[in-house]
C-alpha positions in Angstrom: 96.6 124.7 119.5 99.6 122.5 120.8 100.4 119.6 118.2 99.9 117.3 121.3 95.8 118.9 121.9 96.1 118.1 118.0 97.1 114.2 118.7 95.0 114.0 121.6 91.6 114.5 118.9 92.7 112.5 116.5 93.2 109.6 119.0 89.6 110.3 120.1 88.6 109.9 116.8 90.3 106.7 116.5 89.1 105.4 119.3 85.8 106.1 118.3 86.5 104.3 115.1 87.5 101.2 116.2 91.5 101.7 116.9 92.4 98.2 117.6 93.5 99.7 121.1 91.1 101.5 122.2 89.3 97.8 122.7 89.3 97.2 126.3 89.8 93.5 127.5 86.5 91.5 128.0 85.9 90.5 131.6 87.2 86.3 130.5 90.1 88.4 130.3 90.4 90.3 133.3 89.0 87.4 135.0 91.9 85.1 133.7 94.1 87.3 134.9 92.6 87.2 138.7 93.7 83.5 138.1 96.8 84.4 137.0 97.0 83.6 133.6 97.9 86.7 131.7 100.2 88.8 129.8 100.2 92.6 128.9 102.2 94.5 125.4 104.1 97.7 125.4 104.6 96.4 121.4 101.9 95.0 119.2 102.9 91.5 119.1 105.2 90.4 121.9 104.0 90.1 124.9 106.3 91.5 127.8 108.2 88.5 129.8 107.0 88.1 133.5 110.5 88.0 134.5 110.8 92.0 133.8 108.6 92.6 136.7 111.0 91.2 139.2 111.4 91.7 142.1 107.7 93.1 142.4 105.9 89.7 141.0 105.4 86.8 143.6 103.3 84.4 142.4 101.9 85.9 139.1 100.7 88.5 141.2 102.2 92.2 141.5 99.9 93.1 145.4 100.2 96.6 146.6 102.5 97.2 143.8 102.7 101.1 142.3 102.4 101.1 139.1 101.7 104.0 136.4 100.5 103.0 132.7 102.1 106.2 131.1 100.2 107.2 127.8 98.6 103.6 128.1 94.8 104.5 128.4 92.1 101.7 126.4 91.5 99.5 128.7 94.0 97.1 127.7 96.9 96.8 130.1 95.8 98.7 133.1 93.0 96.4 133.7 95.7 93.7 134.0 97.7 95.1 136.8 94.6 95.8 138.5 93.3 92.1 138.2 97.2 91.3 139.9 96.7 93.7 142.8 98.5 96.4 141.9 98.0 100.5 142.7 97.8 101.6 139.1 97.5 104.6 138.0 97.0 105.5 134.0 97.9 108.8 132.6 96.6 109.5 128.9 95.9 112.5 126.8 93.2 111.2 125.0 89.7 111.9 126.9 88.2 108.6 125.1 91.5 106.2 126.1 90.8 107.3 129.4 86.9 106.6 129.4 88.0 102.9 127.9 89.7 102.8 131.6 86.6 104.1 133.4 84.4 101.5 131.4 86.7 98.5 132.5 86.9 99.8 135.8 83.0 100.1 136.4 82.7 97.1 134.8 84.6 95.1 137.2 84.3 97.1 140.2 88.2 97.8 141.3 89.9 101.1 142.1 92.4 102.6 139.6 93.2 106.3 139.3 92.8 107.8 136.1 94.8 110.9 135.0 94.1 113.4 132.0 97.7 114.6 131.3 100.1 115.7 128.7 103.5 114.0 128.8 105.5 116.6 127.0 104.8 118.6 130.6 106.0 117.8 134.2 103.8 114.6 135.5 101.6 115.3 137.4 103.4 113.2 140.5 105.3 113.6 143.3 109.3 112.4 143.0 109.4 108.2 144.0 105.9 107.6 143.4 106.1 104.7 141.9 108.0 100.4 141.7 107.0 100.9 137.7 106.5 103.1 134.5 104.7 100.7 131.8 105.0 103.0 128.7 103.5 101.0 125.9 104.8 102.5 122.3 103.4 106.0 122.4 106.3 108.6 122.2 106.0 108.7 118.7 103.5 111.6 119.1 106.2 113.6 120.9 108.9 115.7 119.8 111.2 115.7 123.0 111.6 112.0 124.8 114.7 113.3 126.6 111.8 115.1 128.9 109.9 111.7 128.9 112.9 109.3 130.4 114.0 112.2 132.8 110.5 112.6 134.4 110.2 109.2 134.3 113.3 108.8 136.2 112.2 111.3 139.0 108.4 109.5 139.2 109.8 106.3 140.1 111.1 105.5 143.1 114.9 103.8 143.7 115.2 100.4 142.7 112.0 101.3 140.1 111.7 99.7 136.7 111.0 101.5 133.5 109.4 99.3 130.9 109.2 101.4 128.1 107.8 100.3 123.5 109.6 102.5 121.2 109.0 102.8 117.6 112.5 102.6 115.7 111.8 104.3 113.0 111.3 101.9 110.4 107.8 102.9 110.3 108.4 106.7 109.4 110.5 105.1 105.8 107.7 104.3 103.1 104.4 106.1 102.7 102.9 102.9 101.6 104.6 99.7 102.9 102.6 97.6 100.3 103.8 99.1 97.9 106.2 96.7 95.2 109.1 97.9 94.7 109.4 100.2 98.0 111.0 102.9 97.5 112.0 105.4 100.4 109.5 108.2 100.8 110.5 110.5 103.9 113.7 112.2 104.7 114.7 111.7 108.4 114.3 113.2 111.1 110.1 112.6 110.5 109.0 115.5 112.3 106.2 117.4 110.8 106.5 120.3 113.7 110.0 121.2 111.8 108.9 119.9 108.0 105.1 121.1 107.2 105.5 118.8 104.3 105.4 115.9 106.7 102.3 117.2 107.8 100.5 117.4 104.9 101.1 113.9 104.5 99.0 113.2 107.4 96.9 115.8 107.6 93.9 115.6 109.7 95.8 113.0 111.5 98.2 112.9 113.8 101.8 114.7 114.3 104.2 111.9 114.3 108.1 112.0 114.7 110.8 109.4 114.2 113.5 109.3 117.4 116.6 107.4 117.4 118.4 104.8 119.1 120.5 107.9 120.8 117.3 109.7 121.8 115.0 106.0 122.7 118.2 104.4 124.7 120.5 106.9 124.8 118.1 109.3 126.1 117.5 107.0 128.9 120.7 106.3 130.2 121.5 109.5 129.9 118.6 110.0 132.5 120.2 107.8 134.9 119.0 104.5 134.1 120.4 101.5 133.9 119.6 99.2 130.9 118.7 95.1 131.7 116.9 93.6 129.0 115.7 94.6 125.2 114.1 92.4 122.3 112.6 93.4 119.3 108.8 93.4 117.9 107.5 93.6 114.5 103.9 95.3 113.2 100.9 93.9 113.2 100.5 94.0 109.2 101.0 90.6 108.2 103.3 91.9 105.3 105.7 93.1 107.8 106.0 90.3 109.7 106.3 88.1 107.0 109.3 90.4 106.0 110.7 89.7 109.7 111.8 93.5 109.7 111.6 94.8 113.3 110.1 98.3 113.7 110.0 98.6 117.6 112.2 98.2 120.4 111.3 97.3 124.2 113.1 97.7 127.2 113.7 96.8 130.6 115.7 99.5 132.7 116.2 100.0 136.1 116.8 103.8 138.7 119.3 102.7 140.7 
C-alpha cells in the first residue's frame, strides 16, 4: 500500500471522529456568504485577505471564476466559492472529505465537481484549466511538493493565482508541545518513509514530513511562479498561540 492510500484512511477516520475539518459550514454560513459576507482559511486561524483574489473578485463575488480547492475536501472552503459564483472544482484523497462536499452541495442545491485524486500523481486536468489553486495546508502528507507547485503551475492558466498553507516545520520539533521544559524530540528532515522510527511514533496515523522554506517557496519559484504576498499563522492550540510562535506560512503567487 502507497503511504498516501495509508493517509487517505486515516483522514477517513478522522473525519469520522470529528476532525475539526471535516465539519462542513452550516447553511447561515453558506447563506452569508451569498450576501457577501465571508472569508475562507488555507491556515487555521487567519483568514485569507480578499485582496489575494484580485483581479477575479468584483464585488465580494468571484462569477464564473475557475477555481480548484486542491486537497481541500470538508466542506469548508469550497462551499464558499460556490456561494460567490465560482466553477469550483475540489480534489481530495480522502473518500469521507469528499462526501463532506457532496453533503454541502445537496444541501444547498449548487453544482461543484468533485474529484477523488492523489496529488503526488499528475492532476487529473487539462494544462490552463483554471484563474486559481486554493491549497489549504495539506502537503504535509507528501514527500515530493516540487511535483505539487509544478503541476500546479501547468493546471492554472496565465495570469492564474496560486494560494497555497504550508506547514513550516515547527510542528514536526516536539512530540509533546505541552510539555515544560520542551525539549527537541525529532531529527529533521521528519519523514517517516526514509526514518521508520518516525513512523512508529505515529503509527496507525498518518505519514507526515517536514519541507522547507527551499522546498515550500523555493519549490515554487522554481516552478515558474512569481511570489506577491506571504504572512504567517499560528496553531489552533491555545498554548501555541499564546507563545506567538508561527508554524505555517501562506502565500500569494502568481503564473505569469
Amino acid at each position: 500500500m502507497k503511504y498516501t492510500d495509508v493517509n487517505a484512511e486515516a483522514i477517513d477516520r478522522w473525519a469520522d471522529s470529528g476532525w475539526e475539518w471535516s465539519e462542513p459550514v452550516t447553511h447561515e454560513t453558506y447563506q452569508a456568504a451569498r450576501a457577501g459576507k465571508w472569508d475562507v482559511l488555507l491556515s487555521p486561524n487567519r483568514p485569507v485577505p480578499h485582496i489575494w483574489f484580485k483581479p477575479y473578485i468584483k464585488n465580494e463575488r468571484l462569477d464564473r471564476v475557475k477555481i480548484l480547492g486542491l486537497a481541500c475536501g470538508g466542506g469548508q472552503q469550497a462551499p464558499i466559492f460556490a456561494a460567490l459564483g465560482s466553477d469550483c472544482a475540489v480534489m481530495d484523497y480522502s473518500q469521507r472529505q469528499l462526501d463532506r462536499e457532496r453533503y454541502v452541495s445537496a444541501r444547498e442545491g449548487y453544482d461543484i465537481r468533485i474529484i477523488r485524486a492523489d496529488m503526488t500523481e499528475r492532476l487529473p486536468f487539462d494544462d490552463d484549466s483554471f484563474d486559481i489553486i486554493f491549497h489549504p495546508v495539506s502537503n504535509c502528507y507528501i514527500e515530493d511538493v516540487y511535483h505539487v507547485w509544478n503541476e500546479c503551475f501547468r493546471v492554472l492558466r496565465h495570469g492564474g493565482i496560486l494560494l497555497a498553507g504550508m506547514d513550516n516545520g515547527y510542528n514536526f520539533l516536539f512530540d509533546d508541545e505541552s510539555a515544560r521544559p520542551r525539549v527537541v524530540s525529532n531529527r529533521f528532515p521528519f519523514n517517516p518513509v526514509k526514518n521508520p522510527d518516525q513512523w512508529e511514533k505515529d503509527k496507525g496515523e498518518a505519514y507526515q514530513f517536514s519541507h522547507t522554506l527551499e522546498e515550500q517557496i523555493g519549490g515554487q519559484l522554481k516552478a515558474g511562479f512569481r511570489l506577491t504576498d506571504v504572512y504567517e499563522d499560528t496553531n489552533n492550540d491555545p498554548d501555541s498561540i499564546a507563545e506567538g510562535i508561527p508554524a505555517y506560512w501562506v502565500t500569494r503567487a502568481v503564473k505569469e
